[in-house]
C-alpha positions in Angstrom: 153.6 -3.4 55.4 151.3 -6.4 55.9 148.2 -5.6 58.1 146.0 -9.2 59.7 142.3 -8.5 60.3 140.9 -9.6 63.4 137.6 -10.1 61.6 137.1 -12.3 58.4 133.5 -11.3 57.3 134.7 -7.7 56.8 136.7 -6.6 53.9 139.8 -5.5 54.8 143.1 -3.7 53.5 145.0 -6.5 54.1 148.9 -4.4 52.9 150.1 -1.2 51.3 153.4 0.1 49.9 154.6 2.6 47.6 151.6 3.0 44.8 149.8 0.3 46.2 147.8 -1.3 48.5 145.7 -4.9 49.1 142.0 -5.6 50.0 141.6 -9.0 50.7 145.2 -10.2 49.2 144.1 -8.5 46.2 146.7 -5.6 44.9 144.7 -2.0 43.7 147.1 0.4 42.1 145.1 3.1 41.5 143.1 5.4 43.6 140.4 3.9 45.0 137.6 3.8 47.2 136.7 0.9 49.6 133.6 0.2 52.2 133.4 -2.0 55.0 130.2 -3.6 53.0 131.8 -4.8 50.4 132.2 -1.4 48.0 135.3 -1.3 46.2 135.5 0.7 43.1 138.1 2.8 41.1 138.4 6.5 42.5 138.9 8.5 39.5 141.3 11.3 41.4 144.5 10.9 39.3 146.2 13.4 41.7 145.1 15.7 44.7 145.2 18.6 42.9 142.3 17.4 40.5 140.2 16.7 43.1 136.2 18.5 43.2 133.0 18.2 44.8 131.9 15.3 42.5 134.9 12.9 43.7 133.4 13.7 47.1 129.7 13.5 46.0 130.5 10.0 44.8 131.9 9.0 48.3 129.0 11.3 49.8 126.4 8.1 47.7 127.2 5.6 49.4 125.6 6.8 53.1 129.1 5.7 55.0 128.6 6.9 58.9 132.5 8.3 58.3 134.9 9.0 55.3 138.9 8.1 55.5 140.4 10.2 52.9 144.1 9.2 52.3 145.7 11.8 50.4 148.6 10.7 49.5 152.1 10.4 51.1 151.3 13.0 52.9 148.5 14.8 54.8 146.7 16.9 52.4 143.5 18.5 53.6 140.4 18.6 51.4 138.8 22.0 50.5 135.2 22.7 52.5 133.2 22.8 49.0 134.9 19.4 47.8 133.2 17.8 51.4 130.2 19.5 51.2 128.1 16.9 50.0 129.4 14.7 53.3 128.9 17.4 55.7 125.2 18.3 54.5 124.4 14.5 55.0 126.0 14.2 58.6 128.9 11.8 57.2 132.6 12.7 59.2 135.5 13.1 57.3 138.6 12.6 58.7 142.2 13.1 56.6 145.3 11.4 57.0 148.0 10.5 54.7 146.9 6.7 52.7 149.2 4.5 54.9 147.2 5.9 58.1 143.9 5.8 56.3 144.3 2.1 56.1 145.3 1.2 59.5 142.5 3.6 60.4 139.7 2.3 58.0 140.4 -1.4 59.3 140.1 -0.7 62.8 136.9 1.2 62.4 135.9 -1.6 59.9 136.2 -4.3 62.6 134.3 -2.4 64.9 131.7 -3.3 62.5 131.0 0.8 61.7 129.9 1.4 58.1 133.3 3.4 56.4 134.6 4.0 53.3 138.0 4.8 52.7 138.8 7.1 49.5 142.3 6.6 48.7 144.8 8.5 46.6 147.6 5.9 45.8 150.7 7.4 44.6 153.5 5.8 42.6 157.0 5.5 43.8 158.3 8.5 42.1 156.3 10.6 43.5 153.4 11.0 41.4 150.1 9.4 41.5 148.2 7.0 39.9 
């Protein structure tokens, strides 16, 4: 699916598919994590089930005013000691499979909030990058 931003000076996850997704026409095949002020950075969450408090703690750094975690293909909710770090620092966490995390991360983007989206990206078979 191709997604337009309404805004330029934001970045933006401009598509996604199956294992992949684009910020600014750029294609990122692996989990990552992306801000609305410019972060963008490797997420190093292979699959859900390895997920911790540090992957979370990581996200937690970056002072966003909201988390999108997209896990996965399908709607996977985080443990309450993996978001610790977010909900001691006031930072919202909302869940929703990756797909839905994008739409949602640009539209909050554009509103010119500070979010980061942390995004599992899985691979066509079923498994995830």
């Amino acid at each position: 699916m191709k997604l337009q931003p309404d805004r330029s000076d934001v970045q933006a996850i401009t598509g996604h598919g199956p294992g992949w997704i684009a910020v600014n026409n750029e294609r990122v095949e692996a989990s990552v994590v992306v801000g609305s002020r410019g972060e963008r950075e490797p997420w190093q969450a292979l699959r859900f089930e390895e997920l911790g408090p540090a992957h979370f703690e990581h996200v937690a750094a970056l002072a966003p005013e909201v988390v999108i975690f997209g896990s996965g293909g399908r709607i996977r909710f985080p443990r309450p000691a993996w978001v610790r770090a977010l909900t001691e620092r006031g930072i919202g966490i909302e869940t929703m499979d990756t797909p839905a995390a994008c739409r949602t991360y640009n539209v909050l983007a554009q509103e010119g909030r500070h979010v980061v989206a942390a995004l599992l990206l899985e691979t066509p078979d079923g498994g995830v990058d």
